[in-house]
Each structure stands twice: as structure tokens, then as C-alpha cells.
C-alpha positions as CSV (number, residue, x, y, z in Angstrom):
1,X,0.0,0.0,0.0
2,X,1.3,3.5,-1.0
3,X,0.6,6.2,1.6
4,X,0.6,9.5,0.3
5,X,3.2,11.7,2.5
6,X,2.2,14.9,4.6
7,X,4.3,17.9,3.9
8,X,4.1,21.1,5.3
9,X,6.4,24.1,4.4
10,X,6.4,26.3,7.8
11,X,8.7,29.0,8.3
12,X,11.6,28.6,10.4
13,X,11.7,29.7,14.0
14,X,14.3,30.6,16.7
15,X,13.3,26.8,18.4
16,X,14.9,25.4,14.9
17,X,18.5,26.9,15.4
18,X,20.0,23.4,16.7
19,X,18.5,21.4,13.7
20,X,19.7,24.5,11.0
21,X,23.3,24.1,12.9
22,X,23.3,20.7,12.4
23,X,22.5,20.9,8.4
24,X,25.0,24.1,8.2
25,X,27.6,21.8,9.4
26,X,27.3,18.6,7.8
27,X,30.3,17.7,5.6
28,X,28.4,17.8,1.8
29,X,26.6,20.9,2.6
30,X,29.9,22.4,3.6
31,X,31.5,21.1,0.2
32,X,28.2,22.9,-1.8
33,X,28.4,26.2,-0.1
34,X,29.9,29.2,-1.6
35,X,31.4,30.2,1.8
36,X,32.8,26.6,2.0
37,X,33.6,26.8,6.0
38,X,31.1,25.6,9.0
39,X,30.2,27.9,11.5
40,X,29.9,28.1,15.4
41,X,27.0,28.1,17.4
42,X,27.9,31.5,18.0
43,X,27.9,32.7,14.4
44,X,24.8,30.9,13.6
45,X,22.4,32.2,16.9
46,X,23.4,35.6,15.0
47,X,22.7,34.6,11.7
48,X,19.6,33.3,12.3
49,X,18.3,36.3,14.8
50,X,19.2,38.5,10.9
51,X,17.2,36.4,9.5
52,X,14.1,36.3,12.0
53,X,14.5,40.5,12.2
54,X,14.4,40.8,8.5
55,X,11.4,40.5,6.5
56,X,13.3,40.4,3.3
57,X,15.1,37.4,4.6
58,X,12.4,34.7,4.6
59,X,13.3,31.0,5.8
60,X,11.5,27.8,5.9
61,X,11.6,24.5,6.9
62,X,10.0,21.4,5.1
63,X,8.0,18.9,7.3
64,X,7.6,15.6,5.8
65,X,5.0,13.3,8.1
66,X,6.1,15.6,11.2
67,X,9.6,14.9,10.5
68,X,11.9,18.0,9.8
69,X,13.7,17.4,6.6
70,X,15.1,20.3,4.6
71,X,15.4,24.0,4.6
72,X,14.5,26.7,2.3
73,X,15.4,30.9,2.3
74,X,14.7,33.5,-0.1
75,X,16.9,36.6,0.2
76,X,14.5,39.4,-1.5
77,X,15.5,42.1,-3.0
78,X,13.9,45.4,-5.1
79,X,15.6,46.3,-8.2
80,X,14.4,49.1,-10.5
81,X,13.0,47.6,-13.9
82,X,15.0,48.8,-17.3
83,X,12.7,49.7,-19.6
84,X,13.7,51.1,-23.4
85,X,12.2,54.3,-23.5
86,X,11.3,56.1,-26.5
87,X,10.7,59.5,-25.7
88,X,13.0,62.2,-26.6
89,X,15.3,63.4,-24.3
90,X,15.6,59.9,-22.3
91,X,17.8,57.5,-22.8
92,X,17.4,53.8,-24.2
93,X,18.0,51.3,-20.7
94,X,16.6,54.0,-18.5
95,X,15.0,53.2,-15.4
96,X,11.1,53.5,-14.6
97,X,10.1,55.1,-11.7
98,X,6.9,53.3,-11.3
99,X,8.4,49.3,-11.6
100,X,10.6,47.1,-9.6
101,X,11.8,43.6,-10.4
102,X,11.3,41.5,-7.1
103,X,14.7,39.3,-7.3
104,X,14.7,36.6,-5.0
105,X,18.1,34.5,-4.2
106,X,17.2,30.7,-3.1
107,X,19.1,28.5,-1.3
108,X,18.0,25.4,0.1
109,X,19.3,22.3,2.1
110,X,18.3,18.7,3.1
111,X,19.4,16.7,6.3
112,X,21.8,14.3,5.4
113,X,19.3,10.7,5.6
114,X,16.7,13.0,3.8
115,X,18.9,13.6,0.5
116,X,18.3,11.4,-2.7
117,X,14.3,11.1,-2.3
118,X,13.1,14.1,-4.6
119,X,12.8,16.5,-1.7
120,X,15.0,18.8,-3.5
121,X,12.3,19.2,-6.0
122,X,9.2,19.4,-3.9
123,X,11.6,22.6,-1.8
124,X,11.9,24.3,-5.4
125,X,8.1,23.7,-5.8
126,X,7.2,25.5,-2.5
127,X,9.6,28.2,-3.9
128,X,7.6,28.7,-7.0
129,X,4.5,28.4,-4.8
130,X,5.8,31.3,-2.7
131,X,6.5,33.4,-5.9
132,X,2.9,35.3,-5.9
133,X,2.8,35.7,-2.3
134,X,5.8,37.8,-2.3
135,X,5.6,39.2,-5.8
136,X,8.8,38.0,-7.0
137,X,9.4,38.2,-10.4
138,X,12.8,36.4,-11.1
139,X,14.2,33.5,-8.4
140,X,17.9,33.3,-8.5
141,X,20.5,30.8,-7.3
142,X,24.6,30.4,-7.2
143,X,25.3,26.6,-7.4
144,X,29.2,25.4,-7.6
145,X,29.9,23.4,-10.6
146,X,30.5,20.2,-8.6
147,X,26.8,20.5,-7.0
148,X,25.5,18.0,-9.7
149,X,22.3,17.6,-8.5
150,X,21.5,21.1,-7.9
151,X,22.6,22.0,-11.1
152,X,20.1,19.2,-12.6
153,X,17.3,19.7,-10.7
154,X,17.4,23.5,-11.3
155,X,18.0,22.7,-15.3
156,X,14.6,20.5,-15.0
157,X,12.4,22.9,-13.2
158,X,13.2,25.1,-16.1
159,X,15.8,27.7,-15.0
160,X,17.8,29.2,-17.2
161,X,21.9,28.5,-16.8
162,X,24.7,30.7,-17.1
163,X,28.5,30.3,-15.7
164,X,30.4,32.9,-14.5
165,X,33.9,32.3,-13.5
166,X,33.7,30.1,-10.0
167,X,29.6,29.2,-10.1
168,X,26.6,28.1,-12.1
169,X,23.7,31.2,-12.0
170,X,20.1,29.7,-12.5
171,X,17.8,32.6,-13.3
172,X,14.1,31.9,-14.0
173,X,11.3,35.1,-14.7
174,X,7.7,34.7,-13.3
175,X,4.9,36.7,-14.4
């Protein structure tokens, strides 16, 4: 018999520091990140307090059957659209006063026993999902060229793929 899983995408709270720690620290997620180097408790109480105070900062953890398995954060940011503009007197690229890109970076993690089951794709699903609630209009993410299976998965769920020098960007527009 095939029971269907439960999976809630809740965000992240201060009681979920021990559990982020643990997947910060873990030796592959180490080896994919950009900053390559753990961190101590110290460092990550701090980080996570930024993140908590900072509503363009938004974490989340996946729940699968009441079991924590993975982590997801969008770093928000407003950028001015470019628009060409015709008129005289302006310049072609110029920027519109009245629109804003909504650029959102992703990152996300699994626990180690929780990697290799699809949750990767079902945390960029709940991404794309939270892309109307915050009004983002492109979701960004910096993956290291080794990171095969980010670099796949993001491929498949249609982002677009450019290198620059160190890192793989994945760029994908909504709306």
C-alpha cells in the first residue's frame, strides 16, 4: 500500500537553530556552499536572529509526516525595472520610476538521511509556490559546478543557466 506523504512548508523559527546548525555543518553541505567553512553556534544564533528580524530574509523548513527534513530561504530584493524608453530626451535602458523587479536569491538544504528522495524538487516547488505571495518576479540561485544535482534539478524545473567564473547562476522570470 502507497501512503501518500504529509508535507508542510512552515517557516523557520528561533526553536529550529539546533536542527539549521546541524545541516549548516554537515560535511556535503559544507562542500556545496559558496562560503565553503562551517560555522559556530555563535555565528549561527546571529545569523539566524538576521534572519528572523528581516522580513526580506524569509526561511522555511520542510515537514515531511512531522519529520523536519530540509530548509529553504529566499533573500529578497527590489531592483528598479530597465525599460527602453522612446521619448525624446531619455535615454534607451533607463530606469522607470513606477516598476521594480522582485529578485529573489534561493538556497536550500536537506538533512543528510533526507537527501536522494526528490525533496529537492518538492523545496523548489514550495519556492515557485511562494513566488505570488511575495511578488517576486525572477528567483535566482549560485550553485558550484561540482553541485551535480542542484545544477540538474534546477535545469529541470526550467531555470535558465549561465557560468560565470567560480559558479553556475540559475535565473528563472515569473509573471
Amino acid at each position: 500500500m502507497n501512503k501518500e506523504k504529509r508535507m508542510i512548508l512552515r517557516r523557520a523559527s528561533m526553536t529550529d537553530a539546533e536542527l539549521l546548525f546541524t545541516w549548516k555543518n554537515d560535511k556535503a553541505t559544507i562542500e556545496n556552499s559558496l562560503s565553503k567553512r562551517g560555522v559556530t553556534m555563535e555565528e549561527h544564533l546571529e545569523w539566524m536572529k538576521g534572519i528572523m528580524d528581516n522580513p526580506m530574509r524569509q526561511l522555511f523548513i520542510l515537514d515531511v509526516d512531522g519529520v523536519s527534513v530540509g530548509q529553504l530561504r529566499l533573500d529578497i530584493e527590489k531592483m528598479p525595472k530597465r525599460e527602453k524608453v522612446s521619448e525624446l530626451g531619455k535615454e534607451e535602458g533607463s530606469i522607470s520610476k513606477n516598476s521594480e523587479n522582485i529578485v529573489a536569491e534561493i538556497s536550500y538544504g536537506l538533512g543528510a538521511e533526507h537527501r536522494g528522495k526528490g525533496l529537492g524538487k518538492v523545496l523548489l516547488e514550495q519556492a515557485e509556490l511562494l513566488v505570488e505571495m511575495f511578488a517576486i518576479t525572477t528567483l535566482i540561485a549560485e550553485v558550484l559546478p561540482h553541485n551535480t544535482a542542484s545544477r540538474k534539478l534546477f535545469k529541470k524545473m526550467g531555470f535558465e543557466e549561465e557560468k560565470k567564473e567560480e559558479i553556475y547562476v540559475y535565473r528563472k522570470q515569473y509573471g
